[in-house]
C-alpha positions as a Markdown table, in Angstrom:
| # | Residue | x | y | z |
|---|---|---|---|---|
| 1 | Unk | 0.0 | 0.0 | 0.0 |
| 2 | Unk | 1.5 | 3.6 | -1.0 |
| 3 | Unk | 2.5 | 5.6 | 1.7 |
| 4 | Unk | 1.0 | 9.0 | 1.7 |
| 5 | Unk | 2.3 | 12.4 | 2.8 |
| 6 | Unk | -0.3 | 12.7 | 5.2 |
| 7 | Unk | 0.6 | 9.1 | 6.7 |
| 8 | Unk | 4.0 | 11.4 | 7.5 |
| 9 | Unk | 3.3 | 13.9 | 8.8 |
| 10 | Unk | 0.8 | 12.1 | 11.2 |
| 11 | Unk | 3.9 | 9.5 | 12.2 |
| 12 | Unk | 5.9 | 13.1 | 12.7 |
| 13 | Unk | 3.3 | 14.8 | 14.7 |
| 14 | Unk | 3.6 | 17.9 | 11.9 |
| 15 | Unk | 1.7 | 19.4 | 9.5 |
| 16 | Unk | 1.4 | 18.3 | 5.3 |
| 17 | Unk | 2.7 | 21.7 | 4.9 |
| 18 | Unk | 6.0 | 21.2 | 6.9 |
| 19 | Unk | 6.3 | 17.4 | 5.6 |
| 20 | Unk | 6.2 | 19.3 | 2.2 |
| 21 | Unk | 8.8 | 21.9 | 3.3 |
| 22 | Unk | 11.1 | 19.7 | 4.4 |
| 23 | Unk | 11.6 | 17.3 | 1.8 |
| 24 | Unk | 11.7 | 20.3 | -0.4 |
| 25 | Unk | 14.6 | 21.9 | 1.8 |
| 26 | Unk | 13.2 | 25.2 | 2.2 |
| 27 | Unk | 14.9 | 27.6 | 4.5 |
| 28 | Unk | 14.0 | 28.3 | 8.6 |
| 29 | Unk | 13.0 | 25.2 | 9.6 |
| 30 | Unk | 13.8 | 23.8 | 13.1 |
| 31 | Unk | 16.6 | 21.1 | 13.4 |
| 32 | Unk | 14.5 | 19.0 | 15.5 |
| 33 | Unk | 11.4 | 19.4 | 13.2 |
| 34 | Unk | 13.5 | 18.2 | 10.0 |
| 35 | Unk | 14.7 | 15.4 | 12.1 |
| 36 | Unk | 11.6 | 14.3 | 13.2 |
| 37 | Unk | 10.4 | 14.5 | 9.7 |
| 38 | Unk | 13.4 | 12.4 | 8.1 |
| 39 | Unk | 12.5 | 9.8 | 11.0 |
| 40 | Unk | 9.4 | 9.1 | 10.3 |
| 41 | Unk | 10.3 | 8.9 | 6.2 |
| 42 | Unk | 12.4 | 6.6 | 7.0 |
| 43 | Unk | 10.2 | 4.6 | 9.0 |
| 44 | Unk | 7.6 | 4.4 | 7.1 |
| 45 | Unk | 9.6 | 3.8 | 3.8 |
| 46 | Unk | 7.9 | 7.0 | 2.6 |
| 47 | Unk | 9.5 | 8.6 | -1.5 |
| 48 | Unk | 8.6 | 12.0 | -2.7 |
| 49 | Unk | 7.0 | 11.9 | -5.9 |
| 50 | Unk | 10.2 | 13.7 | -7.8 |
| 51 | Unk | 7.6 | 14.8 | -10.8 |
| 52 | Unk | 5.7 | 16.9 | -8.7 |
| 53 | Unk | 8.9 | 18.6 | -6.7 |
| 54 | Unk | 10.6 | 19.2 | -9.8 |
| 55 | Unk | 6.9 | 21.1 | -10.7 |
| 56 | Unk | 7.0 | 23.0 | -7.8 |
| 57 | Unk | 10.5 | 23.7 | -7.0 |
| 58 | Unk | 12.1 | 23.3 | -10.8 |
| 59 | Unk | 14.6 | 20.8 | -9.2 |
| 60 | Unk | 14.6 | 17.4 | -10.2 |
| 61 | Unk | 15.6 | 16.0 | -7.3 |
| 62 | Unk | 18.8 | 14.2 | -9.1 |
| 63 | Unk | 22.0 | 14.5 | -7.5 |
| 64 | Unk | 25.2 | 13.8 | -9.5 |
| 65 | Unk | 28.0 | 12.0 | -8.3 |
| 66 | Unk | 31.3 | 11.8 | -10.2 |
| 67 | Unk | 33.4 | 9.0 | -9.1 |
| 68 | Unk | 37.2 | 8.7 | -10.4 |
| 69 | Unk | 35.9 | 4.8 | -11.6 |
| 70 | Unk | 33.9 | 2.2 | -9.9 |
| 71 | Unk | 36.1 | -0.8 | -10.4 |
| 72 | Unk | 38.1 | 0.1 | -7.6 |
| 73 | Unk | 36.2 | -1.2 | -4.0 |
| 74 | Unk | 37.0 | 1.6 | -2.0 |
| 75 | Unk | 35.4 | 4.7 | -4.0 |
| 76 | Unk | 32.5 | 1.8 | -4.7 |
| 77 | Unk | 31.8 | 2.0 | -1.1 |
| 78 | Unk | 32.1 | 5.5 | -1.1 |
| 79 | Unk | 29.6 | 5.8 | -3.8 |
| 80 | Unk | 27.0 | 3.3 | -1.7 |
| 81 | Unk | 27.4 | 4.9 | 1.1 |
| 82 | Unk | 26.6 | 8.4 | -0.9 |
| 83 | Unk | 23.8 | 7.0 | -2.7 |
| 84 | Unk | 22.3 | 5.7 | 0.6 |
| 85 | Unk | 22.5 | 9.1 | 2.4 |
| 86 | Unk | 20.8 | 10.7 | -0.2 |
| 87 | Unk | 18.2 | 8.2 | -0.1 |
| 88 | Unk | 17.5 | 8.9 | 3.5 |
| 89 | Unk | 17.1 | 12.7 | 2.2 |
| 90 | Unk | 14.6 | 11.5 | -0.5 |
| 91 | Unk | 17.1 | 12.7 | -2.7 |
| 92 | Unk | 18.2 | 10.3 | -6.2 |
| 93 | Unk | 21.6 | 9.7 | -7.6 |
| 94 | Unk | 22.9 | 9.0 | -10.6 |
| 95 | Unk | 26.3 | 8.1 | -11.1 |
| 96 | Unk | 28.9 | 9.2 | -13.4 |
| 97 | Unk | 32.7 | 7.3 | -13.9 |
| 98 | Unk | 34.9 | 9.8 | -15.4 |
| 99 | Unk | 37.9 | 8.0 | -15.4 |
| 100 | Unk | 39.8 | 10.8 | -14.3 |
| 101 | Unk | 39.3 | 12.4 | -17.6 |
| 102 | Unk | 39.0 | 16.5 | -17.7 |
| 103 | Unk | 36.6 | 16.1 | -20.8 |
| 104 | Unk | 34.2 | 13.8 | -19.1 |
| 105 | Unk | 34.1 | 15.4 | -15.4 |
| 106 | Unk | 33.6 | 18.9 | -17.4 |
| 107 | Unk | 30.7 | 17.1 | -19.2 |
| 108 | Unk | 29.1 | 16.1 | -15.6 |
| 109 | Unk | 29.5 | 19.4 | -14.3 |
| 110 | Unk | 27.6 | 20.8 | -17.5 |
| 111 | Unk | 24.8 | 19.0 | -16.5 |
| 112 | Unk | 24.3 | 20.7 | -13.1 |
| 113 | Unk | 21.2 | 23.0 | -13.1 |
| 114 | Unk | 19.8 | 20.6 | -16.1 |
| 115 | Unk | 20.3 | 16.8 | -14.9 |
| 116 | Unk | 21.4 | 17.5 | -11.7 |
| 117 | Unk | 20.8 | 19.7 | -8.8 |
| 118 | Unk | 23.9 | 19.2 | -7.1 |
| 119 | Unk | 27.4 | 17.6 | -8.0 |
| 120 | Unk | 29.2 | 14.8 | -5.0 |
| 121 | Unk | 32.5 | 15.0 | -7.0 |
| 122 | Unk | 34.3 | 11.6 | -5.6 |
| 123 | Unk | 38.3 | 11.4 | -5.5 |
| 124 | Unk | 37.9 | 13.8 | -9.0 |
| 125 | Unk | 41.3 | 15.5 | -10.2 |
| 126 | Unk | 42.5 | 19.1 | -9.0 |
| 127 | Unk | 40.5 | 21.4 | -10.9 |
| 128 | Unk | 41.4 | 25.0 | -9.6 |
| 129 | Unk | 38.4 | 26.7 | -12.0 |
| 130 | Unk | 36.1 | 29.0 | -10.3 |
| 131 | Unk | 32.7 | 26.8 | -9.9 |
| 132 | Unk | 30.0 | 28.6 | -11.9 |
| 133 | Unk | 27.1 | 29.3 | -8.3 |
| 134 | Unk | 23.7 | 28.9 | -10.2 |
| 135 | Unk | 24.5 | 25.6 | -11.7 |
| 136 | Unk | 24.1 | 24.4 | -8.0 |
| 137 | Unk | 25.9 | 23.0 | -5.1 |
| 138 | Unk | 29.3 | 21.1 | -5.8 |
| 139 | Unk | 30.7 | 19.2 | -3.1 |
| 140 | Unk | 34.3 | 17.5 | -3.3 |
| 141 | Unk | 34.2 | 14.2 | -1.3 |
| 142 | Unk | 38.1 | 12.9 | -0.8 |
| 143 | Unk | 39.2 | 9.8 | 0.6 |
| 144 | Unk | 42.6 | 8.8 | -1.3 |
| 145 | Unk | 43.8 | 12.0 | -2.6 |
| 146 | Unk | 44.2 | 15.5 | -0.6 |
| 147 | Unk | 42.4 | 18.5 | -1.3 |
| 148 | Unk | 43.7 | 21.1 | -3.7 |
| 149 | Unk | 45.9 | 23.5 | -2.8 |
| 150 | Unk | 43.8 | 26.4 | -4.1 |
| 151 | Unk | 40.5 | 24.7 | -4.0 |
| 152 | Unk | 37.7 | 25.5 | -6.5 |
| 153 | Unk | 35.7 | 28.5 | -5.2 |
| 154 | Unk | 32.2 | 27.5 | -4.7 |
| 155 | Unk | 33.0 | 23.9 | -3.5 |
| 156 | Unk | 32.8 | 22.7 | -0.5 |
| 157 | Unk | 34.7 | 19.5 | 0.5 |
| 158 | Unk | 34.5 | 16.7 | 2.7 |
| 159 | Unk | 38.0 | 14.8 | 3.7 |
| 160 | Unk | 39.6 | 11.6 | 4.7 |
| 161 | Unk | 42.2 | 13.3 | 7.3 |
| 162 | Unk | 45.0 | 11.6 | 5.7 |
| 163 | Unk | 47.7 | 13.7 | 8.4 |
| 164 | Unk | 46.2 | 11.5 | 10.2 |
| 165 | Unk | 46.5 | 8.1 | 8.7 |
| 166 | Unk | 49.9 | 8.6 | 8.0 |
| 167 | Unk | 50.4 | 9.8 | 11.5 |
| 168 | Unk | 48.7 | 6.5 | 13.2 |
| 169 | Unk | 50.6 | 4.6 | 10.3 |
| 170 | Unk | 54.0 | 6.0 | 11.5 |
| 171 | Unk | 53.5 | 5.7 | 15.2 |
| 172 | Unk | 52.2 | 2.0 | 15.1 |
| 173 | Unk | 55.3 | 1.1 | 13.1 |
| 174 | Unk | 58.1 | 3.0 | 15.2 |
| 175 | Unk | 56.4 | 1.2 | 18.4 |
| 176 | Unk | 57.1 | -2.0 | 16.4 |
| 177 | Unk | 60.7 | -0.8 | 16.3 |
| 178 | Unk | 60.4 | -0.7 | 12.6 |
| 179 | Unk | 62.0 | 1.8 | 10.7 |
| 180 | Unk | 63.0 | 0.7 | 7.0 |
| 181 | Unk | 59.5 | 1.3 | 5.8 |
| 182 | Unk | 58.8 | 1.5 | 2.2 |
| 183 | Unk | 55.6 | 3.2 | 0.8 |
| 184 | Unk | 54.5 | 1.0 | -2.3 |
| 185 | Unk | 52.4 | 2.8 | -4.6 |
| 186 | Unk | 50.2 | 6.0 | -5.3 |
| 187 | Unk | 47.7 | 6.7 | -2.8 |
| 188 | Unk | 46.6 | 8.5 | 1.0 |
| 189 | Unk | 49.8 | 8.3 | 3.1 |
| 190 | Unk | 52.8 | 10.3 | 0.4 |
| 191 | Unk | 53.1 | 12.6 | 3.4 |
| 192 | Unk | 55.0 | 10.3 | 4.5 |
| 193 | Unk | 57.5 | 10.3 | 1.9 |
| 194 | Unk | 57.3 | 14.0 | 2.1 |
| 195 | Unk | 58.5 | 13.8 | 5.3 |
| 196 | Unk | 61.5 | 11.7 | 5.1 |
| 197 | Unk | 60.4 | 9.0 | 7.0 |
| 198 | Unk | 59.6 | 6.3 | 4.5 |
| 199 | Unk | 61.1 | 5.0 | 1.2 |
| 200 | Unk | 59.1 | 5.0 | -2.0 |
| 201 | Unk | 58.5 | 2.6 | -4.7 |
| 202 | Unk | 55.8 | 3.0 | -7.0 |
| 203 | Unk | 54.4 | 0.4 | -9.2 |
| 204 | Unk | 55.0 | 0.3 | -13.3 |
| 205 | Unk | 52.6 | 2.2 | -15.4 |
| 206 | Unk | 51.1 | 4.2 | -12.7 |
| 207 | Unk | 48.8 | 0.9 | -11.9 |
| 208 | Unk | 46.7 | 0.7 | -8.4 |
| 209 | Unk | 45.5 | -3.0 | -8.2 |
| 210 | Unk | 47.1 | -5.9 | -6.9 |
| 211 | Unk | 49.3 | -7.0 | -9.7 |
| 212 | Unk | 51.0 | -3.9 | -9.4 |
| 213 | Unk | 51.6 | -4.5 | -6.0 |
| 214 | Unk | 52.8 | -7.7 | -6.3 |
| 215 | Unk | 55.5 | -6.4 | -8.6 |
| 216 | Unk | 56.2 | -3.7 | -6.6 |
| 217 | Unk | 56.8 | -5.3 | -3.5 |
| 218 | Unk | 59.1 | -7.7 | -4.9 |
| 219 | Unk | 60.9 | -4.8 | -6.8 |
| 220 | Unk | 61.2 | -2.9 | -3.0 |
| 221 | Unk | 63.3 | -6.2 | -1.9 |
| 222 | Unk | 65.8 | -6.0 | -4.2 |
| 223 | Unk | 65.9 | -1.9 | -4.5 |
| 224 | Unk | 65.5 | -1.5 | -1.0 |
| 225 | Unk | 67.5 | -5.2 | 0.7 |
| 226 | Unk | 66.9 | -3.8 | 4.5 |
| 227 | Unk | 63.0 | -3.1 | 4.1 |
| 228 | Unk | 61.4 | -4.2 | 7.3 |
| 229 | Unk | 57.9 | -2.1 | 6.7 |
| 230 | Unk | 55.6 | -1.6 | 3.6 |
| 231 | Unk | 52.9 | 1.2 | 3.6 |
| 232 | Unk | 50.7 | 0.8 | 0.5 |
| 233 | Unk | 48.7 | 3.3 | -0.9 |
| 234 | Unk | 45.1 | 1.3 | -1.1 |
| 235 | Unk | 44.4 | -2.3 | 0.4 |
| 236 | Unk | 44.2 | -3.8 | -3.1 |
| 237 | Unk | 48.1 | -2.6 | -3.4 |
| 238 | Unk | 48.4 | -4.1 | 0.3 |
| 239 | Unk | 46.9 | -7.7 | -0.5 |
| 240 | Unk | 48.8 | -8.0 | -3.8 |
| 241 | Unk | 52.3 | -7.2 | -1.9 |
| 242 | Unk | 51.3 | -9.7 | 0.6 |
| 243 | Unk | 51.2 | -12.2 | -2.3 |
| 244 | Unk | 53.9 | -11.1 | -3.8 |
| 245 | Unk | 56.1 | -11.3 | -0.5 |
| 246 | Unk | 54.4 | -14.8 | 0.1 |
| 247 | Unk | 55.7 | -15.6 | -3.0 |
| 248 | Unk | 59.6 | -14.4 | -2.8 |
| 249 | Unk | 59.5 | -16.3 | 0.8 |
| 250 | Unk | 59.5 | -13.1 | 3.2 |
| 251 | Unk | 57.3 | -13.9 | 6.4 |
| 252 | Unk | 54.6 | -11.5 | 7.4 |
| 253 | Unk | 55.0 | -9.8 | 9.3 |
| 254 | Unk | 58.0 | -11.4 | 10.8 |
| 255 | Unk | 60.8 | -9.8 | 8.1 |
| 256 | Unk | 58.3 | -7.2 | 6.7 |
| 257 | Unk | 55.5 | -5.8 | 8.3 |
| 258 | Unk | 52.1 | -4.7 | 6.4 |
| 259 | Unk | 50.2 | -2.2 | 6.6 |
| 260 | Unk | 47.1 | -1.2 | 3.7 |
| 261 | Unk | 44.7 | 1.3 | 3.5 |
| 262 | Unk | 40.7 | 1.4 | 3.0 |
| 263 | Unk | 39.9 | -1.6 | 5.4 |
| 264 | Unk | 38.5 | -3.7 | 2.6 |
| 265 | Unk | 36.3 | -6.9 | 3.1 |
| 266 | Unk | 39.2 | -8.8 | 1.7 |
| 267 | Unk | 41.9 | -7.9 | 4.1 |
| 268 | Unk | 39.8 | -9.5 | 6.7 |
| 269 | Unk | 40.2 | -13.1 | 5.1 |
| 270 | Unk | 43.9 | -12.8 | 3.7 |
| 271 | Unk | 46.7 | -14.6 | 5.3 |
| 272 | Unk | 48.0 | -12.8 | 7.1 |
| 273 | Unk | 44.6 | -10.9 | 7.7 |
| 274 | Unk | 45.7 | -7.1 | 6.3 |
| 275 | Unk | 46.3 | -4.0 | 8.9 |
| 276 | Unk | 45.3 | -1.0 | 7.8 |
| 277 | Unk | 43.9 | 2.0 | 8.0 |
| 278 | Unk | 40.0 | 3.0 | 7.8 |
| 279 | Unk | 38.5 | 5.8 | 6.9 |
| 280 | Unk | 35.0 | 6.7 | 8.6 |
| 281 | Unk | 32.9 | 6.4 | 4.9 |
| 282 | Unk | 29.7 | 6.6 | 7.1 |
| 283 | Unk | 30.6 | 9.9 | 8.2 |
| 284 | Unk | 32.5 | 11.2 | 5.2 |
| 285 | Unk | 29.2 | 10.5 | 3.5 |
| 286 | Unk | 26.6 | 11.7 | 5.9 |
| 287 | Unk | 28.0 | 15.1 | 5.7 |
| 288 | Unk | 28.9 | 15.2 | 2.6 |
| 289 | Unk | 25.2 | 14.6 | 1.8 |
| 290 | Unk | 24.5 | 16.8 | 4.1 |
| 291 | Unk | 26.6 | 19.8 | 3.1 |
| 292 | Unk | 24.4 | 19.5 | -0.6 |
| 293 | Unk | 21.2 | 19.6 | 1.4 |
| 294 | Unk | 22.4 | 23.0 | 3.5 |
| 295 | Unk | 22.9 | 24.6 | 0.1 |
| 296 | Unk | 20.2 | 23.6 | -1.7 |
| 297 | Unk | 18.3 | 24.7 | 1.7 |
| 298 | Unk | 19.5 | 28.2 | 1.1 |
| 299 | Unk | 22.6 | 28.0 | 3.3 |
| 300 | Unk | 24.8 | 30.9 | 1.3 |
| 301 | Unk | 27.9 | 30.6 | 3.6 |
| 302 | Unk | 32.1 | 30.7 | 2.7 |
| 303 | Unk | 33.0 | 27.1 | 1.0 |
| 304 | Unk | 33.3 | 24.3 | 4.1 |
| 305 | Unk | 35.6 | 21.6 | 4.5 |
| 306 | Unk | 34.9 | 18.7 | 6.6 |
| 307 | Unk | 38.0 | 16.3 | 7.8 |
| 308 | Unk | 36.5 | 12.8 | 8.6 |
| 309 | Unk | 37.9 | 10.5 | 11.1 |
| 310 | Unk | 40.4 | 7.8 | 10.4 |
| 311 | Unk | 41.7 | 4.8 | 12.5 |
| 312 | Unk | 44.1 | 2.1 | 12.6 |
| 313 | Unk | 42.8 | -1.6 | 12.3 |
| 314 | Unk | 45.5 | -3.6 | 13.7 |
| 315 | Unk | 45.7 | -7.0 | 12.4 |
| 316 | Unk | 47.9 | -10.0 | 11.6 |
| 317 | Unk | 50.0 | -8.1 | 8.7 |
| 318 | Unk | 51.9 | -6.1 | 11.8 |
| 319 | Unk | 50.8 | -8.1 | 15.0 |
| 320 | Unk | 50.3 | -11.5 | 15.3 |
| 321 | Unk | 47.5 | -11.0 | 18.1 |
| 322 | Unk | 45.5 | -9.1 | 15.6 |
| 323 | Unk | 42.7 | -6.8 | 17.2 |
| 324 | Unk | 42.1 | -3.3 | 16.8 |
């Protein structure tokens, strides 16, 4: 049986009217009223009809996300996680790979103010262009790569606090009393190259999967003989050193200790099961989703950015006790 608006606002204790003015965003509306609101739409499994809000508001109620490329698992989850916080919003996606190409991320942000009435841009390449303020909101939503130097102007951001992760990655290996760490591959934690403290060795062809790790971490054992630590850029990098390791006879983490990035289903179920580091994607997304709903609200404030947590998951890669 469909779920009317009235059924809402009844399960809210509000009016139709203020059902109707929240799911349409519109400005000076308590906190606590919205929330009851959003509670009881999600309670009751309750959609908007998007026809009749893009009639009455000229929004469509379609909110782009551009994602670097799906086929890695970490920005996947990024997008999921995206896709369900606008959900709880009564907000759509649709979803747009660019594959890090400036011709097709410039296409997607054409389309906001048409297709889309907002613009998630996920891990998306430094663009330092002004963004363009009636096309609508644009929100950068980083969790491998740092923000720009010069930001965009118009965009807010949400962040991966990757001083952090390399920070936590640092500390746990010093208190192994490892300090011959390599960094294998692209990816969250160069600051610590920048800093001196690590080694680097990137894969071949500027590859991010696991055969390039593989390869990788067998080339760091010959260019690097007294490595005692890898730090990969993503888990998949992570799980295809551990092969590769496996593979050239090195115990881990006995001789070399591992550490990944993205806390991935699979470095659960490895052997040696993968520590890494984990970025909060539940609240990287939640306020990213939010951040959209603010502007499309009316919220006309300076450009925000958001640093979300991150935290070491310590497992049999670097301790043989595991645990976190």
């Amino acid at each position: 049986m469909r779920v009317t608006m009235r059924e809402v606002a009844e399960r809210a204790g509000v009016s139709v009217k203020t059902v109707s003015r929240v799911v349409n965003e519109q400005p000076h509306i308590r906190p606590e009223t919205s929330a009851l609101v959003w509670a009881a739409i999600a309670d009751l499994e309750w959609r908007p009809n998007a026809s009749a809000r893009a009639l009455r508001t000229g929004r469509t109620g379609v909110i782009g996300i551009a994602v670097a490329e799906l086929r890695r698992p970490l920005l996947a989850a990024v997008v999921e996680r995206l896709v369900t916080e606008l959900d709880r919003h009564g907000l759509h996606a649709a979803v747009e790979p660019t594959h890090d190409d400036a011709a097709q991320l410039a296409s997607v942000m054409a389309q906001r103010g048409h297709a889309f009435d907002a613009l998630l841009m996920v891990d998306a390449p430094e663009s330092p262009a002004a963004v363009a303020a009636d096309g609508g909101p644009v929100v950068r939503v980083n969790v491998t790569r740092r923000l720009p130097a010069a930001p965009a102007a118009g965009t807010d951001a949400v962040y991966a606090d990757l001083d952090q992760a390399a920070d936590l990655a640092l500390r746990h290996l010093r208190v192994m009393g490892r300090d011959r760490a390599v960094r294998i591959g692209p990816g969250p934690l160069a600051e610590l190259e920048r800093a001196g403290a690590v080694s680097r060795v990137d894969p071949e062809s500027g590859e991010v999967g696991r055969a390039a790790g593989y390869k990788a971490a067998q080339r760091a054992l010959v260019e690097q003989p007294g490595v005692d630590a890898m730090i990969c850029g993503t888990d998949e990098i992570a799980l295809g050193a551990l092969a590769g390791l496996h593979a050239a006879g090195v115990e881990v983490p006995g001789r070399v200790a591992l550490i990944g990035y993205g806390d991935l289903d699979d470095g659960r179920f490895s052997t040696p099961s993968l520590t890494t580091i984990a970025p909060d994607l539940r609240s990287l997304a939640r306020d990213a989703v939010d951040l959209v709903a603010s502007r499309l609200g009316g919220d006309d404030r300076d450009p925000r950015a958001i640093a979300a947590p991150v935290a070491l998951v310590r497992r049999e890669s670097t301790s043989a006790a595991g645990g976190r």
